[in-house]
VEXKE-347361 format. One record per atom (N, C-alpha, C, O): x, y, z; residue in one letter. Coordinates in pm, whole numbers, plus 50000, padded with zeros to 5 digits. Example, Ala and Ser with C-alpha at 12.3 -4.5 7.8 and 13.67 -1.06 7.14 Angstrom:
513194943150780A512304955050780A513204967050780A514244966850846A512854977550708S513674989450714S512905000350787S513415011450804S
//
This chain:
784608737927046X783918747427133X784658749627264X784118753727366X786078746027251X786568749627390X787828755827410X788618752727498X788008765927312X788768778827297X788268788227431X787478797527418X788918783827574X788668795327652X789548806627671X790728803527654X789348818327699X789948827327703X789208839327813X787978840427819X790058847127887X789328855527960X788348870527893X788758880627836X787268867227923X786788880627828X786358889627892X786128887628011X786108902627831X785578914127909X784738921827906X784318918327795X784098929727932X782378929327970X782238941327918X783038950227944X781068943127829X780718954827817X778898959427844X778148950327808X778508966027873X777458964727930X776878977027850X777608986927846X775438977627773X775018988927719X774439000127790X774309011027736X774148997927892X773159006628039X774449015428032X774199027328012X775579012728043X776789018328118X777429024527980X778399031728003X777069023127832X778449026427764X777179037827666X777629042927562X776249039827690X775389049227604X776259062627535X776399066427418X776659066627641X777449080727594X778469074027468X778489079327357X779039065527492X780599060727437X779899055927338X780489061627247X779089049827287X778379045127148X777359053927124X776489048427057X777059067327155X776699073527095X774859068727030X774519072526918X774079062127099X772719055527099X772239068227086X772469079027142X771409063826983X769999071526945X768939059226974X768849048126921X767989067127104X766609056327134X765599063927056X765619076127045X764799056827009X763909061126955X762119048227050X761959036027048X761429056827098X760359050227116X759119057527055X758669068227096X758669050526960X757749051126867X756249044826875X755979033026857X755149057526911X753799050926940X753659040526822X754389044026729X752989029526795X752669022426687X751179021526680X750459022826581X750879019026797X749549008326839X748718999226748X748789002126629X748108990726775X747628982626739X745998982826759X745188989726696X745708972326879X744938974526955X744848986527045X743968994727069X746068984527085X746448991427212X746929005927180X748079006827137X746139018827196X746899030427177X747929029427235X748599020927176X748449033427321X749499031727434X751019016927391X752149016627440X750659011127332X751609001327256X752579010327159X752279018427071X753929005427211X754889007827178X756248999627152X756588991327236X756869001327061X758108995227009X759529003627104X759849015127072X760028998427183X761299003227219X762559000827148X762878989027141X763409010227089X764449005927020X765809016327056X765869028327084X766709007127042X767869015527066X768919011426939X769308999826934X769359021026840X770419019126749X771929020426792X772229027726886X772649015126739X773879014226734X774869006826640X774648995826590X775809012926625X776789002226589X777938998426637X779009000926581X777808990526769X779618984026842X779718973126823X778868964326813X781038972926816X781848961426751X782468954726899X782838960627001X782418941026871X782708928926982X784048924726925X784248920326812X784758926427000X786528918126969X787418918727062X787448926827154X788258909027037X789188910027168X788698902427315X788938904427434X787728890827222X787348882227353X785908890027466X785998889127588X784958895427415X783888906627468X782578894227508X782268883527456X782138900927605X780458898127673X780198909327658X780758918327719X778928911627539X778218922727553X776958918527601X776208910127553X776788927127725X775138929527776X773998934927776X773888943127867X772638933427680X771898940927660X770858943027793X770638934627879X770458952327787X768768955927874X767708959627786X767488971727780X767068952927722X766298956527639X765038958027663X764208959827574X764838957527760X763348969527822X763918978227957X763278982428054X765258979127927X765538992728029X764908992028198X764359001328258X765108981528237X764718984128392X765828977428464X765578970828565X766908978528426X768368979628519X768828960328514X769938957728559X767958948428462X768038939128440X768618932828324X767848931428228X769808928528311X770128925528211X769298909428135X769388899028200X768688909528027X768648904927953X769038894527881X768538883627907X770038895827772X770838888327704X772258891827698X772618903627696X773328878427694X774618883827685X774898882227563X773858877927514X775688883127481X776638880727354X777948876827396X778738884927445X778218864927377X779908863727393X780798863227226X780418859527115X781728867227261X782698866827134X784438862627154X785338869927194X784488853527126X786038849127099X786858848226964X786468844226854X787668851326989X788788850526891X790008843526892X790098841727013X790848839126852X792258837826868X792638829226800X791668822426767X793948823826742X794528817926618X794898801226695X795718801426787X794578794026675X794848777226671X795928767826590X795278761226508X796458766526586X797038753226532X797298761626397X797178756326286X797808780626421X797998783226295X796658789726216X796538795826110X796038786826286X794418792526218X793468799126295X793128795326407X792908812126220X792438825426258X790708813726276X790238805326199X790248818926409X789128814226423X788598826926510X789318835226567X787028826526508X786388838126559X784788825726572X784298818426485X784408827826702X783628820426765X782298825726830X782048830026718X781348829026895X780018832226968X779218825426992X779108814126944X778278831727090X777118825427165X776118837927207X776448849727192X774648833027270X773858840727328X773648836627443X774088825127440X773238838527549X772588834127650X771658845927724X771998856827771X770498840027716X769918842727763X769398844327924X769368834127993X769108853527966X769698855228116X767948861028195X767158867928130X767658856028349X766738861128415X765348859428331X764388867028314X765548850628300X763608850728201X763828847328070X763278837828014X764528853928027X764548856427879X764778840927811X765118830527866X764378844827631X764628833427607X765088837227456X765008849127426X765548828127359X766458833127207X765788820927095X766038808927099X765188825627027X765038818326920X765838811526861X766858816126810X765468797926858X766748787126881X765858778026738X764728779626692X767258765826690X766998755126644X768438743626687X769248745026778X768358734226600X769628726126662X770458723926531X770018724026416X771978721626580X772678721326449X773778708626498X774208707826613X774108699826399X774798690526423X776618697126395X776728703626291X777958695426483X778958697626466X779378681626508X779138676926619X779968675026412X780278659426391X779588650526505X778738642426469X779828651326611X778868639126674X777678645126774X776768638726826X777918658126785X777418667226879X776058669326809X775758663226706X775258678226869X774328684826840X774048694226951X773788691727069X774168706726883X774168721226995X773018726026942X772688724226825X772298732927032X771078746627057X772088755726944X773268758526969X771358759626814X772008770626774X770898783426787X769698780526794X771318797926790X770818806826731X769968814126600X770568821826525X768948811826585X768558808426477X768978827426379X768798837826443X769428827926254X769288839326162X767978840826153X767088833626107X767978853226213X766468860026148X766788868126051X767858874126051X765858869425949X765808881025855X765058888625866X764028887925933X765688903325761X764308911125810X763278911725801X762808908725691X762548915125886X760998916725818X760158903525893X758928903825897X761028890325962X760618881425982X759628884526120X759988894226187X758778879326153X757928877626272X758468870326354X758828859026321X758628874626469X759178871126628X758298868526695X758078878426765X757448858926724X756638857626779X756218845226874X757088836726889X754948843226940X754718829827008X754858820426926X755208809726975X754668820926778X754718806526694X756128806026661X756188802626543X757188807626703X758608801626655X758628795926796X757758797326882X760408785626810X760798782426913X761828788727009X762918792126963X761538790627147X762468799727237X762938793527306X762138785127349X764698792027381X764888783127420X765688795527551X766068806727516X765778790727686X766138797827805X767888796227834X768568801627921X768288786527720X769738780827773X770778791727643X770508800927567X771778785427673X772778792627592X772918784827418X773038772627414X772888790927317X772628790027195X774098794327131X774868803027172X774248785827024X775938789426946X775438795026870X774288791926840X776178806926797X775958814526677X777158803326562X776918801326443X778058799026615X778588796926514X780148796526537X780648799826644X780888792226429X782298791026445X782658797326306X781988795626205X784008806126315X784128811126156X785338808926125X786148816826174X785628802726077X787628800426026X787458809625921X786708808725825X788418820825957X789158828525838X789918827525787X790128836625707X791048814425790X792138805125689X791368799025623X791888797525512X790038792725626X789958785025538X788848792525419X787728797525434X789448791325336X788608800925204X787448794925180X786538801125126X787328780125222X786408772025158X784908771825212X783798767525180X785548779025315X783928778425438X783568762725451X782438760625495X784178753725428X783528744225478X783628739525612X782908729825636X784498744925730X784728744925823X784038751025886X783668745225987X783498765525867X782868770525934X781668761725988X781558749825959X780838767926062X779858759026142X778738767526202X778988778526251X777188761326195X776328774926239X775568780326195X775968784326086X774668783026212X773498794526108X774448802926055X774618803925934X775218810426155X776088820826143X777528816426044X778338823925989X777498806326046X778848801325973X779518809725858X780718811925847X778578813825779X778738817425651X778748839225696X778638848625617X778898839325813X778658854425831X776978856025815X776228846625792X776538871525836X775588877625839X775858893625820X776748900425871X774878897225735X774828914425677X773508915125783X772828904825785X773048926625874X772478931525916X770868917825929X769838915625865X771498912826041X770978899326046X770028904526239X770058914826307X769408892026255X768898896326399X768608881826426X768328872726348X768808882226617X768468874226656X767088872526763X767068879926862X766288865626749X764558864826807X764908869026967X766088867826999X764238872327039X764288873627164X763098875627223X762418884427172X762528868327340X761528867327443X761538868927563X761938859627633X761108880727622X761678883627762X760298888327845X759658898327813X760048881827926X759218883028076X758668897428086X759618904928067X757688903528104X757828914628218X756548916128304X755398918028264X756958914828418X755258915728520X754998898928477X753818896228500X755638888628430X755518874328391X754438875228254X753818865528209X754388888728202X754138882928041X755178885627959X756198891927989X754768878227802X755848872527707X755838888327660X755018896927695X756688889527594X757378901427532X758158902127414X759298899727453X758178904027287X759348899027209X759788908127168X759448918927217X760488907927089X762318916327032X763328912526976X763448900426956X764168920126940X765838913626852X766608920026847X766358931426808X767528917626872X769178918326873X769448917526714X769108909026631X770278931526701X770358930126532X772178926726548X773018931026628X772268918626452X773898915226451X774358916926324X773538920426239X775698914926288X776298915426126X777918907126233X778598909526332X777798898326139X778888890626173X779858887626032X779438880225943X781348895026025X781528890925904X782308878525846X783168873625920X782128873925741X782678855725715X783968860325758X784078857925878X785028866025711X786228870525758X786558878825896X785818888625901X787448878126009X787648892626047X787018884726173X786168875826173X787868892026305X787768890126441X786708897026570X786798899826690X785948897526490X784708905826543X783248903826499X782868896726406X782498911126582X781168911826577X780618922826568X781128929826655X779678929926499X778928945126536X777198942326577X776338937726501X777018946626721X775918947026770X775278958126700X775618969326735X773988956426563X773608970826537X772558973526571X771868980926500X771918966626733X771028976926754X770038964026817X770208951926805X768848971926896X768018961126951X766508968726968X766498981026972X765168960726979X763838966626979X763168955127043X763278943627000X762458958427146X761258951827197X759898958727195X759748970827209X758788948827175X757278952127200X756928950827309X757098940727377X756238963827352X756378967227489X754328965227505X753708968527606X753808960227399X752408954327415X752528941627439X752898935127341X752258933627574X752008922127563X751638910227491X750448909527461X752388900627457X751908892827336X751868893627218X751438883727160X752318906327127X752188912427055X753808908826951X754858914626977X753698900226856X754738901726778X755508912626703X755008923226664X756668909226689X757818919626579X758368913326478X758778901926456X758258924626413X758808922026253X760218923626318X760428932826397X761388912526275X762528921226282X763058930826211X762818928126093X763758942626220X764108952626203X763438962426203X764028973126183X762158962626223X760958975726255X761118979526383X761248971726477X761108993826391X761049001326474X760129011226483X759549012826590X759919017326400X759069026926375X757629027426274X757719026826152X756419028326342X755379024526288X755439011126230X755589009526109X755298999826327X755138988826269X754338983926239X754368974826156X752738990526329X751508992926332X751038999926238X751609010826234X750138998426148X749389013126131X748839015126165X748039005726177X748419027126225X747289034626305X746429047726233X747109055426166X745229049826243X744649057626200X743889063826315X742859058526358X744559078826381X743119083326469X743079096926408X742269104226466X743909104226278X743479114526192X742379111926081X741939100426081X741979118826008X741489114225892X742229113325771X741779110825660X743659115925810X744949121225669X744989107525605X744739097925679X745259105225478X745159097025375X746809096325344X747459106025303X747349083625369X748719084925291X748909075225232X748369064425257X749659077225149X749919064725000X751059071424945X751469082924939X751439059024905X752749063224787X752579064324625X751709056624584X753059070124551X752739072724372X754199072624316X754779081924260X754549063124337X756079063924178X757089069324310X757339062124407X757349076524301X758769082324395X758509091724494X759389098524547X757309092424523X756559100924647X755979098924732X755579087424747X755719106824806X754569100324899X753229114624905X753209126924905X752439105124908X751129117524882X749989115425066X749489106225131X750099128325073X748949132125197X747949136825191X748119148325231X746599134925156X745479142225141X744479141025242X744309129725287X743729151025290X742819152325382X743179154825531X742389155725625X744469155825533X744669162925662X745089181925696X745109192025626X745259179825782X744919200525824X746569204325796X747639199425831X746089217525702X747239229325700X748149231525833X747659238725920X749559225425857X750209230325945X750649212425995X751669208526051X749739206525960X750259194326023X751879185125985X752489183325880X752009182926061X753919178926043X753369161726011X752389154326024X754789161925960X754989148825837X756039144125876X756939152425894X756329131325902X757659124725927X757699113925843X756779106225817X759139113925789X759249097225748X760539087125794X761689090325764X760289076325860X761579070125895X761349057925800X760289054225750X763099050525782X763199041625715X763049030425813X762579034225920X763389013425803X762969010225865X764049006325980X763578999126068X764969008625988X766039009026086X765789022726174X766719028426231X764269027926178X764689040626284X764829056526276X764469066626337X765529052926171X765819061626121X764829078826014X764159078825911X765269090526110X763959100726054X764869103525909X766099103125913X764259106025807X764589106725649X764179118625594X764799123125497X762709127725664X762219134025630X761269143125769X760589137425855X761389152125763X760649160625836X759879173125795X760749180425748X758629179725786X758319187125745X756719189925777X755899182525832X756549204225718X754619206025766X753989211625648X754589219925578X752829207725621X751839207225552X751559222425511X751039228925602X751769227825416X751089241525404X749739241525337X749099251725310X749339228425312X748099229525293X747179218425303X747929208825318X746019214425303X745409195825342X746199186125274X746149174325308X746979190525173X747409180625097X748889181625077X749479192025107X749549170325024X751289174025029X751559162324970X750929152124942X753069167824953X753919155624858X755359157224892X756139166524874X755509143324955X757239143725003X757599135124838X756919127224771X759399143024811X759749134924705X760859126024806X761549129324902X760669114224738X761859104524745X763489097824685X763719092124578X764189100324767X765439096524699X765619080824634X765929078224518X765399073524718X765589057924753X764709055324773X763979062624839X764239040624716X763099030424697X763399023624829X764409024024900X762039016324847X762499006024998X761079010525063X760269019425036X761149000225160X759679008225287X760079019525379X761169020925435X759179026225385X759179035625476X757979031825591X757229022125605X758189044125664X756919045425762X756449061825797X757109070125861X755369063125746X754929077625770X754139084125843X752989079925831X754239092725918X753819100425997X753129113426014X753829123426001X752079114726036X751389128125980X750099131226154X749209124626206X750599141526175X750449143826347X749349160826317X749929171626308X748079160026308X747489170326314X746419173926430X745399167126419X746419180426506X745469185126615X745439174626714X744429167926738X746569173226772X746949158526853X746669147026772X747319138126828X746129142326680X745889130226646X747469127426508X748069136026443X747639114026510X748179108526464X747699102026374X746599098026412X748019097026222X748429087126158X749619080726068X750139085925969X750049063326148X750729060526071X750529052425968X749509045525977X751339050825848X751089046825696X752659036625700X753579040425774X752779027725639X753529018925595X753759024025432X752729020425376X754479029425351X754039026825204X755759023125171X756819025025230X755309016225035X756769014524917X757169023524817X756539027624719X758639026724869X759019037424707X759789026824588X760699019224621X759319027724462X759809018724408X760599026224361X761489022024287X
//
């Protein structure tokens, strides 16, 4: 763990234009009409020795850093990281033994997992991991992260007005290769209120229409809401898939791809969102 090297800063407040962010803030509610999921997508890549800095409730305070090192040893390609958590915040942590040591690691979240008061958050700096790309065997590697990560996230708990708040840092770290890709980050902006990781959009369902939505085989079906009313569907990274309006109380989006969605059906100011599965 003591590959130092000078690194250089990248800060997301400051590089929006240059990564090209799509924010998306998405009513959900719960309890709370007014409860909302903040999310910002992306995909930048960490290399070349990088501190990336998130703000993930956007009030000019940075958050969490990401560090990333690289560079070749004794002949051997190694690629290294950490989190730290900064001003409040805190990272879903566990501990991992590296031969006599025992470090705070970063814990892999998966998707879909709950971020919440019942896991553990720790305020200090957390290892993601060590990755030797000479050695084929991975047994060197070291880390939750050791083995890489496909569209992985890390827990996050951050202060605001001194209540808890949670969120995640989505990462993909690959077993090979001198880099990192930050793809993206979301906090619950309802107090106390857990996250699924990787939801962004309608994580809640909410009902203040009377529209009926469900899924049937490769569709999605809307009944009982008003002629004219618009229909959205995002996947669960954020992403809109479908847009369109009702020409009559009832409707049917077809589907390409199986997976969860989240649907949206907005008539005479009122809203409802639907969770359904395309198989």
């Amino acid at each position: 763990m003591n590959k130092n090297k000078q690194l250089n800063t990248q800060t997301v407040q400051s590089k929006l234009a240059a990564y090209s962010l799509v924010a998306v803030a998405a009513v959900t509610a719960s309890t709370d009409a007014n409860a909302e999921i903040q999310s910002v997508f992306m995909d930048s890549t960490m290399t070349n020795n990088t501190i990336f800095e998130i703000d993930l409730d956007g009030n000019g305070t940075i958050d969490i850093e990401i560090s990333q090192k690289d560079g070749v040893t004794n002949g051997y390609d190694w690629n290294t990281g950490s989190v730290k958590p900064v001003n409040g915040a805190g990272i879903e942590f566990s501990t991992s033994m590296q031969g006599a040591n025992v470090y705070n690691v970063a814990v892999m979240v998966d998707n879909g997992s709950m971020i919440s008061s019942l896991v553990s958050f720790n305020a200090s700096v957390a290892y993601l991991g060590e990755f030797y790309e000479a050695y084929t065997s991975g047994d060197d590697n070291w880390g939750p992260w050791g083995q890489g990560g496909v569209d992985k996230y890390i827990g996050v708990k951050l202060m605001i007005d001194g209540n808890a708040h949670y969120g995640y840092v989505g990462l993909t770290i690959p077993i090979e290769g001198h880099n990192f890709v930050v793809n993206g980050y979301a906090y619950e902006d309802q107090m106390g209120v857990g996250i699924n990781a990787g939801d962004a959009v309608g994580v809640a369902e909410t009902r203040t229409s009377d529209a009926k939505i469900y899924s049937y085989g490769r569709s999605i079906r809307i009944n009982g809401s008003s002629k004219g009313a618009s229909v959205e569907v995002y996947d669960l990274s954020g992403k809109q898939v479908h847009s369109s309006r009702l020409s009559a109380r009832t409707g049917t989006v077809e589907m390409k791809s199986s997976g969860m969605y989240v649907v949206r059906v907005t008539a005479n100011g009122n809203t409802s969102s639907q969770k359904v599965y395309i198989n």
